[in-house]
C-alpha positions as CSV (number, residue, x, y, z in Angstrom):
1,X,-66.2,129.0,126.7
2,X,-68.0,125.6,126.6
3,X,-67.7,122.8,128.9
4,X,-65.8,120.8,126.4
5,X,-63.4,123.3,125.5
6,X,-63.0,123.9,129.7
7,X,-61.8,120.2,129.7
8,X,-59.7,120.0,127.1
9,X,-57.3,122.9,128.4
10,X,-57.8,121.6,131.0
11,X,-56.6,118.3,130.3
12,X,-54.0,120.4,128.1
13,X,-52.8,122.0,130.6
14,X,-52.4,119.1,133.1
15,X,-50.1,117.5,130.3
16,X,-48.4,120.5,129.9
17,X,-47.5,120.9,133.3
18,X,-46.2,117.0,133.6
19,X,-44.5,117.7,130.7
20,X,-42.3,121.1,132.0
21,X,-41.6,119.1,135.6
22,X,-40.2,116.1,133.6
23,X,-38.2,118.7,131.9
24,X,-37.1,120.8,134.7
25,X,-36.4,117.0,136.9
26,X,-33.9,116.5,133.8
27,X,-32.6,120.3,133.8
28,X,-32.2,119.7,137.3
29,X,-30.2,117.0,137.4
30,X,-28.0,118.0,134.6
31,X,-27.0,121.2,136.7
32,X,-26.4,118.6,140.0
33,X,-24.1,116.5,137.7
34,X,-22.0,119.4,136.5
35,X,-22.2,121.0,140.0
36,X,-20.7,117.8,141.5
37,X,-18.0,117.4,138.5
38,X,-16.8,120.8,138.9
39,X,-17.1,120.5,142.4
40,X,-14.6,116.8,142.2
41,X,-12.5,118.9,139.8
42,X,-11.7,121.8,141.9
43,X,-11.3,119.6,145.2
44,X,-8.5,117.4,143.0
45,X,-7.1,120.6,141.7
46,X,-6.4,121.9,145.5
47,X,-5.3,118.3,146.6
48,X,-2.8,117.8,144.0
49,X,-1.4,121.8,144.1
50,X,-0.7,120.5,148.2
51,X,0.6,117.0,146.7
52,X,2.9,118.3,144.3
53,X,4.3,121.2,146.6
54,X,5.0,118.5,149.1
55,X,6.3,116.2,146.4
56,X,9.1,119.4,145.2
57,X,10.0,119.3,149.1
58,X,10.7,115.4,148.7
59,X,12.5,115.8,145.8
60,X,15.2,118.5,147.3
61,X,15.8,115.8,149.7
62,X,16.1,113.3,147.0
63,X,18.7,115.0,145.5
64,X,20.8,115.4,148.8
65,X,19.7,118.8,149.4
66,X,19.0,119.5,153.6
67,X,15.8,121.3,153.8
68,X,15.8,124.3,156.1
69,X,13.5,124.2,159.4
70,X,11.1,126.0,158.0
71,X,10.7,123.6,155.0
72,X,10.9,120.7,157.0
73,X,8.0,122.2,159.5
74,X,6.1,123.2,155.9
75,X,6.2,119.8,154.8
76,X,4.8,118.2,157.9
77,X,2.0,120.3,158.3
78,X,1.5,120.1,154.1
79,X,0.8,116.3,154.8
80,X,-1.2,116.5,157.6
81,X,-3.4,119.0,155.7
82,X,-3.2,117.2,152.3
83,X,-4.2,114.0,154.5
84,X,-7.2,116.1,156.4
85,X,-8.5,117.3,153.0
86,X,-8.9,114.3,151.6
87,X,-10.4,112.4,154.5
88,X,-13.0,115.4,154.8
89,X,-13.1,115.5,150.7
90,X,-14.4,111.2,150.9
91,X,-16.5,112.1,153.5
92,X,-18.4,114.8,152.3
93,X,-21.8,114.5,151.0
94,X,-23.9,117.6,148.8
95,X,-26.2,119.3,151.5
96,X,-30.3,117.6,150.9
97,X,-32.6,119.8,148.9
């Protein structure tokens, strides 16, 4: 192989290889974006299964129903987990690469 052909894959390859890293940085942060959408999807989807269980307990009592001890103990510690979730949920930050 001649010099000139050494420096043209050479100079090949070096594009080539700019070229697949600006591809996999694009790949890359396509799979971030979805990992953080599905990871604000399924964080809302546990919040609002604890928001809507405490929300049926609220509504018995709206409707003059008497909740039993153990409901009213289930709803108190609902809130204070639904409230715990969501303070950690705003908090949280994905781990660095």
């Amino acid at each position: 192989m001649s010099n000139d052909e050494r420096s043209i894959r050479s100079a090949f390859s070096g594009f080539g290889g700019e070229l697949l890293g600006g591809v996999q940085g694009m790949a890359n942060g396509r799979i971030d974006r979805a990992f953080g959408q599905g990871f604000d999807e399924a964080a809302n989807l546990c919040v609002n299964l604890v928001a809507k269980t405490i929300a049926d307990l609220v509504g018995k009592i709206n409707e003059g129903e008497l909740l039993t001890p153990d409901e009213q103990l289930l709803v108190g510690k609902l809130t204070v987990l639904k409230a715990e979730m969501e303070r950690q949920l705003h908090a949280w930050e994905p781990p660095a690469e």
